[in-house]
C-alpha positions in Angstrom: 0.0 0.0 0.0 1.3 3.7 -0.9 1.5 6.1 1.5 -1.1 8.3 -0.7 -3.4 5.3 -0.8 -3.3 5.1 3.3 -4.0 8.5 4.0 -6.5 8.7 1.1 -8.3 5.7 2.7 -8.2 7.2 6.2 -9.6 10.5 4.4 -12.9 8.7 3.1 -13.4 6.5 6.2 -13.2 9.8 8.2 -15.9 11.2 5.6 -18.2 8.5 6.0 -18.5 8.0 9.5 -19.4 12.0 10.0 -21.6 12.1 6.7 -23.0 8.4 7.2 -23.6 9.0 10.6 -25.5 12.3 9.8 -27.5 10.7 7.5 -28.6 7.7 9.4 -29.4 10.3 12.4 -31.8 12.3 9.8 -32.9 10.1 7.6 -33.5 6.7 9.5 -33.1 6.9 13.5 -35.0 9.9 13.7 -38.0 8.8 11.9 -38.1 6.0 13.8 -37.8 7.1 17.5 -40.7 9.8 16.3 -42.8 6.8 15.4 -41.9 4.6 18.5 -40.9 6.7 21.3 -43.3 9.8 23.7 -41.0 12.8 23.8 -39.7 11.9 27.3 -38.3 9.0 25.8 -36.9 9.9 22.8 -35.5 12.8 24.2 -33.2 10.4 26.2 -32.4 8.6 23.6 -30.9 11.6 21.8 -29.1 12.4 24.3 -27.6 9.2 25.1 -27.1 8.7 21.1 -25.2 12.3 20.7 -22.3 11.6 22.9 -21.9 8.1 21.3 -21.8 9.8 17.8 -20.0 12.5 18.3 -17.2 10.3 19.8 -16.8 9.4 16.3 -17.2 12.6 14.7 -14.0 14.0 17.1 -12.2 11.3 15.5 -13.2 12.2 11.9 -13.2 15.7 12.8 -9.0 15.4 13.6 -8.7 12.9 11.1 -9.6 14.7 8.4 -7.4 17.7 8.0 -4.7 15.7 9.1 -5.1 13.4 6.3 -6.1 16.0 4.0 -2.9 18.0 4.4 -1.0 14.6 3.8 -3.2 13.8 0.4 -2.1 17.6 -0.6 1.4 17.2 0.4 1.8 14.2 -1.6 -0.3 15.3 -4.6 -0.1 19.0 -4.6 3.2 19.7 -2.6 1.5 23.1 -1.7 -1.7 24.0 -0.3 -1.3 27.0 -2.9 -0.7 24.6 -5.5 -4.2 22.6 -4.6 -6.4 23.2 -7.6 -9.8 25.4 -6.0 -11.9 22.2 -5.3 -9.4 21.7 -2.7 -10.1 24.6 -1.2 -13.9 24.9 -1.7 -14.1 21.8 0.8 -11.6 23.0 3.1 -13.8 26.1 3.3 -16.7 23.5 3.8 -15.4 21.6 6.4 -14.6 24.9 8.6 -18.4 25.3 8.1 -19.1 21.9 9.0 -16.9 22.1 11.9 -18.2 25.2 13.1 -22.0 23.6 13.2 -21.3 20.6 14.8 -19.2 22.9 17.5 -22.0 24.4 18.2 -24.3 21.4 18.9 -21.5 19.6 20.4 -20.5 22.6 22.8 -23.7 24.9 23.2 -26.5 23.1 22.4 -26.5 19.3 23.4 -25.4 20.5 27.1 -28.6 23.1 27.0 -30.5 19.5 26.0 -28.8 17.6 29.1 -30.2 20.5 31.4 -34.0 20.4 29.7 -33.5 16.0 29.9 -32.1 16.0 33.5 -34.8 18.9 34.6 -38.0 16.6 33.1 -38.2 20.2 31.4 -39.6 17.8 28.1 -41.1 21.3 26.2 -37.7 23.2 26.8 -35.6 19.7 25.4 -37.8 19.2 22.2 -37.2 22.9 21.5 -33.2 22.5 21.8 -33.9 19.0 19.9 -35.4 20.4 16.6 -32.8 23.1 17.1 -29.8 20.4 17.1 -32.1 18.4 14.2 -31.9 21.7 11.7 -28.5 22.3 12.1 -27.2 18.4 11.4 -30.1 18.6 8.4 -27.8 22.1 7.5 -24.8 19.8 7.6 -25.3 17.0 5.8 -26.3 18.9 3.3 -22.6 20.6 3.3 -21.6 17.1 4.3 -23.0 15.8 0.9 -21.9 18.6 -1.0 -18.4 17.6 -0.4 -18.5 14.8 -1.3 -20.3 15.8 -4.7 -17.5 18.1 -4.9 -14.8 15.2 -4.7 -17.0 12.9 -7.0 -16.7 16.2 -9.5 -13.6 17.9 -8.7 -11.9 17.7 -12.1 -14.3 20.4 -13.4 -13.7 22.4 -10.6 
């Protein structure tokens, strides 16, 4: 194995668990608990699913501009030499980053207080607040990878 095929691999593993994940949490998990679970409940279930996920999306979320800087060392040299794709979903993933940040450290410990306090009204509120911005990111999420599927037109 090249070194440029290792870090490329670790780049898309890194993208799929954060992207996937998102996508499973939106499309699949959430549908579900709706259908299945009284707000108490699924409230508790979000919040003992978040810090499982976002164990996962730390990982992806070092990961990935680590092995990014690798795949533009050894294919670029320079990030100044990295065609503008490159830098469109660098600029993306600061996005991305910032948004999950924000769940991560604002929002999902505003969720723990509503959970903890029975205060179910004040949790489903910070819920569907934390639901709109991983739907905003998995959009960004799959517009990266769109990106990389089309980056030679870039």
């Amino acid at each position: 194995m090249t070194p440029y095929a290792l870090v490329y691999a670790l780049h898309l593993l890194a993208a799929v668990v954060w992207v996937g994940g998102m996508f499973f949490a939106w499309m699949v998990l959430r549908p579900a608990a709706v259908s299945a679970l009284e707000a108490p409940a699924r409230l508790k279930l979000w919040l003992a699913v978040f810090p499982r996920f976002f164990y996962w999306v730390w990982a992806a979320v070092l990961l990935l501009p680590l092995s990014g800087a690798g795949i533009i060392h050894l294919s670029f040299k320079t990030f100044a030499g990295a065609p503008r794709y490159v830098h469109i979903m660098m600029g993306l993933y600061l996005a991305m980053l910032a948004l999950f940040l924000r769940i991560q450290l604002l929002l999902l410990p505003e969720l723990r207080r509503a959970v903890n306090a029975e205060d179910w009204p004040s949790g489903g509120n910070v819920l569907g607040r934390i639901r709109r911005l991983v739907g905003f990111n998995l959009l960004l999420g799959l517009g990266v990878i769109a990106i990389a599927a089309i980056r030679p037109s870039l």
